[in-house]
Every structure is written in C-alpha cells, then in structure tokens.
C-alpha positions in Angstrom: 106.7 75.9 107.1 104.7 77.3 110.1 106.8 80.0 112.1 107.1 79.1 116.1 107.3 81.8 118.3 110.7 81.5 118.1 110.8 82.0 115.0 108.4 85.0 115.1 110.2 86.9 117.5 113.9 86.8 115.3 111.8 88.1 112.3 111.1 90.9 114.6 114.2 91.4 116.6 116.1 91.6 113.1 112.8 94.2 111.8 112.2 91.9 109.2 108.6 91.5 109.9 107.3 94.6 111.6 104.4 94.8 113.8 103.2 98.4 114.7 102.2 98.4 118.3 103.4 95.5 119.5 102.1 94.4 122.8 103.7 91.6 125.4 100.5 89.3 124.2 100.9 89.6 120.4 103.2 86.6 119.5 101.7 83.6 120.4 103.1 79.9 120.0 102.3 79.4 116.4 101.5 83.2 115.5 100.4 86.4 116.4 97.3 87.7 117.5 96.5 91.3 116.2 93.5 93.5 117.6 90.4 95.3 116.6 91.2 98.6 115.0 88.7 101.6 116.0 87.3 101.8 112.2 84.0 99.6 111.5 82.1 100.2 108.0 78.6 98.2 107.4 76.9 98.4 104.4 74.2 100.6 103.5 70.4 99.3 104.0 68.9 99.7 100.6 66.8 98.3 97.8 69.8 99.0 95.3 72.1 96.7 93.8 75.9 97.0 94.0 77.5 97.4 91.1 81.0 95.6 91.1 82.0 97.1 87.7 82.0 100.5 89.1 84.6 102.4 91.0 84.0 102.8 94.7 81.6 101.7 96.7 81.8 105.1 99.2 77.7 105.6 98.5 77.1 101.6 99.7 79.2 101.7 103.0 78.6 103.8 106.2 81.7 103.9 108.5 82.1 104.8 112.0 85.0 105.3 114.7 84.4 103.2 117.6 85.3 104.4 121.2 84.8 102.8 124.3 81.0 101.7 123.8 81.9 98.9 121.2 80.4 98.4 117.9 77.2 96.2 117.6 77.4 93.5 114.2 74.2 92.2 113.7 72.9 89.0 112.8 73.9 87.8 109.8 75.7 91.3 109.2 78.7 91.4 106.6 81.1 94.3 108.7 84.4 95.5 107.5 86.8 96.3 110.4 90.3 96.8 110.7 93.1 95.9 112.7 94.9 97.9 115.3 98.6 97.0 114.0 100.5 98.1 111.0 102.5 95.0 109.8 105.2 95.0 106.8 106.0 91.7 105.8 108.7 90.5 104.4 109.3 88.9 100.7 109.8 85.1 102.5 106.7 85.3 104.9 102.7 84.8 104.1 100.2 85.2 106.7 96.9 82.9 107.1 94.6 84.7 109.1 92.3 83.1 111.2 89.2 84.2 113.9 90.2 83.8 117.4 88.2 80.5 119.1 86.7 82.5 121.4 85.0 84.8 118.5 84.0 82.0 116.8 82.0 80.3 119.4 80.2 83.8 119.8 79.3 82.9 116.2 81.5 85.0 114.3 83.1 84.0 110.9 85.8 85.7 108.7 86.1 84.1 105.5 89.6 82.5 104.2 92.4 85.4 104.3 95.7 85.5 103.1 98.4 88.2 103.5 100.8 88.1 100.9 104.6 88.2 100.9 105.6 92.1 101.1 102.5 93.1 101.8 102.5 96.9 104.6 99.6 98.5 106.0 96.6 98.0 108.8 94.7 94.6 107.6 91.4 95.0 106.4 88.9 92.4 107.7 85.6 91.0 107.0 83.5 89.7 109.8 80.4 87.9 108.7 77.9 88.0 112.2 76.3 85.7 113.8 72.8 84.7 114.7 72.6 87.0 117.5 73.9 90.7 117.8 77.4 90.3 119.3 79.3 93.6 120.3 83.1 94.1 120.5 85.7 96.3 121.1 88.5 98.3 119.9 91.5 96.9 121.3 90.2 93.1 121.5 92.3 90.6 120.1 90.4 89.0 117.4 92.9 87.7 114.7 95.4 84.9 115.1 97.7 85.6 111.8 99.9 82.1 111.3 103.2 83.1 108.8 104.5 80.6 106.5 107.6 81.2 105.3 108.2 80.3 101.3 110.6 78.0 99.9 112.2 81.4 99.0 111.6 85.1 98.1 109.1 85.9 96.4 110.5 87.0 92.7 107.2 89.7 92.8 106.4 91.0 96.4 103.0 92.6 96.8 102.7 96.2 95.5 99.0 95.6 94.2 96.1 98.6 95.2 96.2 97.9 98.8 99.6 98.3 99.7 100.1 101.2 102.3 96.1 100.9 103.6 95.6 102.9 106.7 92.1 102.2 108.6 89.6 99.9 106.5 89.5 100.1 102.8 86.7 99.5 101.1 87.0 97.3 97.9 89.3 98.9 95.2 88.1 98.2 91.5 89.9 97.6 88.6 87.9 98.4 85.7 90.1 96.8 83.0 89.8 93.6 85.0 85.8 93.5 85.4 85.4 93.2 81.6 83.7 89.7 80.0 85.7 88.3 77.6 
C-alpha cells in the first residue's frame, strides 16, 4: 500500500521514518519530495575501460561541491548526486523514487530506484542528462520518494555496504560476488 500524507506525517510524528532536514514542502500527497545535496561526481573523460571487478572506482570519478552557481550535466551525461536529507527508514516501509515532472520535461532521467526497508543515510542518485546541458541547484527539490509499506517487517532489514552513506558514494564492490561461475 501507498502511504498518504497522512500516513507520512504519523511515521514521522512517532520518529519512525526520519527525515533530516525536514522542510514545510517535503511531504507531499502521495510522498515526499527530497532535494539536491551539494555533492555532484561525473565520471572521468578517458580512453580507459572501467573495470567492475575491481575495488573502487575513486581514479574514474571527479567530484565537486556545488555552491550557489549550480552544477552543469551535460548531454547525455551519466552524474551521481546526492540528496540533501538523511532518511532512516523503518523495517515496514520501501521507498520508490521517482524524478520530479518538472525535471523530466527538462529531459532528465533517473533510472528505477528502490530504497529498501531499514535502509539510513543521504540517497545516492544517478541522473542520466538530457539532450541539452541543463544546470541545477543545491537545494532544488528533484526527487519524489513514494513509501510502500510491506505486508509486515521485514525479517532482514537493510545493513548491506551502503548503510550509513553520507554525501554520494561511489559504487561499492564486492569481489567475492564479481566471480563467473
């Protein structure tokens, strides 16, 4: 089941889902809408080929602190941002996130996210750009998160390698798991 606002703001009230700042505009009819964090990372121009088996991808990534300027994605650009708010979520509560419209028709895309149940830290994004530079903002809201709530706890909350992330993280690789069987 979809969460109302209603709904939304009791998780809240009672600190069950927490959302760090909160602002009078966050919770939203069917969700909340969460903002652009200062933190954008693009990747690296160059002839070389990631290697996903590998630990880290620091050398492939170039990550800057945006003020009040804004941060340019380019065409076509695949930019990791983050988002302004800490949440925790609770073990009954998923969150589907979604682009804003209005991001969208500026030809923005995120691909399909989901925020699992227990999940706490800032929410690392991907925004894919669009045909045309488009610049934003630290501070814009840019994500409409809707929570679900499970038929019941979850028996295993989230604990994986991103739990806690402050700022954009980069992708996290296991090497046991990268092996071809």
């Amino acid at each position: 089941m979809i969460l109302s606002d209603w709904d939304i703001r009791v998780y809240i009230e009672k600190k069950l889902l927490i959302i760090d700042p909160l602002f009078d505009d966050t919770v939203r009819e069917n969700g909340v809408d969460l903002r652009f964090g200062d933190e954008f990372c693009r990747f690296k121009r160059e002839n070389s080929v990631v290697d996903t088996s590998r630990d880290g991808v620091d050398n492939v990534l170039e990550c800057y602190r945006v003020r009040g300027d804004g941060f340019v994605i380019n065409p076509l650009e695949h930019v990791l941002t983050t988002t302004l708010e800490y949440v925790e979520f609770p073990h009954d509560l998923v969150g589907l996130v979604n682009l804003r419209s209005t991001f969208a028709r500026f030809g923005l895309y995120i691909p399909p996210t989901v925020i699992d149940a227990g999940f706490k830290g800032n929410i690392t994004i991907e925004l894919v750009g669009s045909t045309v530079p488009v610049k934003v903002y630290p501070g814009q809201r840019f994500l409409h998160l809707i929570l679900a709530r499970t038929s019941s706890p979850v028996y295993k909350p989230y604990t994986g390698k991103y739990q806690g992330q402050r700022g954009v993280t980069p992708p996290k690789l296991d090497n046991s798991s990268s092996k071809i069987y």
